[in-house]
C-alpha positions, 0 to 999 in steps of 0.5 A: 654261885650266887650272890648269897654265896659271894658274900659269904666268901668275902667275908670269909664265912665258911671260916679260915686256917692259919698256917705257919712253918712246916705244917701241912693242911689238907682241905678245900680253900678257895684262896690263900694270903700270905701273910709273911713272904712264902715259899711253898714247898706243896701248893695244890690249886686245881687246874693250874697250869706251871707249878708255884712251889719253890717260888718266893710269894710277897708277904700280902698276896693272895692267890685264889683258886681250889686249893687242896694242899698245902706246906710252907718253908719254915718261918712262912705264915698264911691264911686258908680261906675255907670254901 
């Protein structure tokens, strides 16, 4: 990765998916931000060791990493980062 690229993913470059509820989105993301406190019911993040589903994430963290996959609990809100 260069710095070229770097720059892109911080400001979000290659776009961005708003997620809420129920709904499941598939895709390639490199980060996730919760914008109300979220309890994942799928959360697929290449090799990643445990699991983050079922657990209650603050609203305002962020997790990074190669997401795939993604389904909230209902009244969740999150953004993808596209990468």
């Amino acid at each position: 990765m260069n710095v070229n690229d770097l720059y892109n993913k911080s400001i979000a470059g290659s776009g961005l998916v708003v997620g809420s509820n129920t709904e499941s989105i598939t895709g390639s993301f490199y980060a996730i931000h919760c914008l109300t406190d979220c309890n994942f019911t799928t959360l697929n993040i290449s090799n990643l060791t445990g699991s983050l589903t079922g657990i209650d994430i603050q609203a305002g963290s962020i997790i990074y990493g190669r997401i795939t996959s993604v389904t909230a609990s209902n009244n969740n809100s999150y953004i993808l980062y596209k990468g």
